[in-house]
C-alpha positions as CSV (number, residue, x, y, z in Angstrom):
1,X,0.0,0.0,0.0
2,X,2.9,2.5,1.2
3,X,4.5,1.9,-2.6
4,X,1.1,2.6,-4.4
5,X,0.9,6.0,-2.6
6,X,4.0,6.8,-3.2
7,X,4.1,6.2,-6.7
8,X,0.9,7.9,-6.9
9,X,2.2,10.5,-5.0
10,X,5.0,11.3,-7.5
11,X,3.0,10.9,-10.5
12,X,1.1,13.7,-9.3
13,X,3.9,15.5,-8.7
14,X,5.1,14.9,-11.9
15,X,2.6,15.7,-13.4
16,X,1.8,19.2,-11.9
17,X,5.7,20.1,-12.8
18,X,4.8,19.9,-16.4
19,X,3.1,23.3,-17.5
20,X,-0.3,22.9,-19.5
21,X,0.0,22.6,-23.7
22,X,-0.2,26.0,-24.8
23,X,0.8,27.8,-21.5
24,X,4.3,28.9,-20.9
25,X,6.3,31.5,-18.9
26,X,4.4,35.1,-19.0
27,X,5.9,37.5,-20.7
28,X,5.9,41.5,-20.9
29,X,4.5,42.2,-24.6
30,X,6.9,44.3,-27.2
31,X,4.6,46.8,-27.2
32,X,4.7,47.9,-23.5
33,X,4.5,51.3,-22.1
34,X,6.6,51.7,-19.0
35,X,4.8,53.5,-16.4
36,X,7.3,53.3,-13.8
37,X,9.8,50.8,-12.6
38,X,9.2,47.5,-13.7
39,X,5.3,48.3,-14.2
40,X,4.1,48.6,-17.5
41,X,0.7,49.1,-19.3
42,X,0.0,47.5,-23.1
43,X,-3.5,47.1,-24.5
44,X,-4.2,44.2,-26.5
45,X,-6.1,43.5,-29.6
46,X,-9.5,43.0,-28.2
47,X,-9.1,46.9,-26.6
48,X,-8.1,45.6,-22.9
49,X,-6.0,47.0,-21.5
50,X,-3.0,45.3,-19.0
51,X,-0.8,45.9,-16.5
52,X,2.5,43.7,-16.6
53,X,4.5,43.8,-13.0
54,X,8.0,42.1,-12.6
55,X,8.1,40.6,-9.3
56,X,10.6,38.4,-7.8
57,X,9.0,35.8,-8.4
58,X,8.2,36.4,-12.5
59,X,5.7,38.6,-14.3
60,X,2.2,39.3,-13.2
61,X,-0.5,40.4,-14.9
62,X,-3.9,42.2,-14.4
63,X,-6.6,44.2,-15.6
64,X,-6.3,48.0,-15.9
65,X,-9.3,49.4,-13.9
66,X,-10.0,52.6,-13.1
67,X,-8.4,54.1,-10.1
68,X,-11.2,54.7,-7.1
69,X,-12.3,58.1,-6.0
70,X,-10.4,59.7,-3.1
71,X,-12.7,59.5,0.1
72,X,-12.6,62.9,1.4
73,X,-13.6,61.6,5.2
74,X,-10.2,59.7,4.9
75,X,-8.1,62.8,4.5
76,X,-9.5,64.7,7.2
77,X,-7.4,64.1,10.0
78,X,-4.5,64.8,8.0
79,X,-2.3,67.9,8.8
80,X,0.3,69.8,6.4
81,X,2.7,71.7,6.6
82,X,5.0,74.0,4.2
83,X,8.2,72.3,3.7
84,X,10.0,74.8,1.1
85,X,9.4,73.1,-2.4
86,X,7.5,70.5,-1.0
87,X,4.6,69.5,1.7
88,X,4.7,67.8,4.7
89,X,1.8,65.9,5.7
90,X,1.3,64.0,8.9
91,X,-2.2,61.6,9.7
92,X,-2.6,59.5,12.6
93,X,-3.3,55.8,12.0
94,X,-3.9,52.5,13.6
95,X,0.2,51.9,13.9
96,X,0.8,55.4,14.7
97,X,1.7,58.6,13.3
98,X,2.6,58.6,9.5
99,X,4.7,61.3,7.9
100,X,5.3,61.7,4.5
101,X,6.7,64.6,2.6
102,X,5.9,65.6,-1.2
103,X,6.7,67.9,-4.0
104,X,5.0,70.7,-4.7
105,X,4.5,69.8,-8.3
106,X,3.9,66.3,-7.9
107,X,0.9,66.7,-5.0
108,X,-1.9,63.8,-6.1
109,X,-5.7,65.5,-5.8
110,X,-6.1,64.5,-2.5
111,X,-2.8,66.1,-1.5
112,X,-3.7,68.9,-3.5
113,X,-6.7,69.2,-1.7
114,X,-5.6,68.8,1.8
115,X,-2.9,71.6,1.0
116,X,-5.7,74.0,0.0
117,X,-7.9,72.9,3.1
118,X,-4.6,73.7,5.3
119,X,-3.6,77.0,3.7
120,X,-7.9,78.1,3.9
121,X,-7.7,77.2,7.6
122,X,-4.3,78.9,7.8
123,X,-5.6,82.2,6.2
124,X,-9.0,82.1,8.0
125,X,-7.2,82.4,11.5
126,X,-8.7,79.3,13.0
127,X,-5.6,77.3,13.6
């Protein structure tokens, strides 16, 4: 009985090493953009479009979907400060404090937003 199982047992295994007709290693497509450091975005034939990521462990890919809205409620215990050319922003969390600093010309809209909410509150007095 032990013999049967094991011989099952590396059959299987065998088996499962060998990859599926038709399948093989993924691979970024020559027509690529690179968006940033191994990330890159390519559309395909049908009109998808896919975003290739090389991990350590090989290439990954998934479907492009549209980035989420910023949730205003989630930026509103966050502080900022004037840093010279850039922004400092600090919002408490569930680890702790976090503190992150960022350039005035690449603020993100929510950044944006929370630097014009500061400077308003700033101006207005209420501090």
């Amino acid at each position: 009985m032990k013999t049967f199982l094991m011989l099952l047992v590396s059959m299987m295994a065998l088996r499962a090493a060998q990859p599926a007709a038709g399948t093989g290693p993924l691979a970024i497509p020559a027509g690529a953009v690179a968006v940033e450091s191994n990330l890159y975005q390519h559309t395909d034939a049908q009109g998808k479009t896919w975003i290739y990521r090389r991990t350590p462990f090989g290439i990954t890919r998934a479907e492009a979907q549209s980035v989420a809205p910023v949730r205003p409620e989630a930026w509103d215990n966050t502080r900022a400060w004037d840093d010279g050319d850039a922004v400092r922003f600090e919002r408490p969390g569930p680890f702790g404090v976090y503190h992150w600093r960022t350039g005035k010309a690449e603020l993100d809209a929510a950044e944006r937003a929370c630097w014009a909410r500061q400077q308003a509150v700033k101006a207005s007095g209420r501090e």
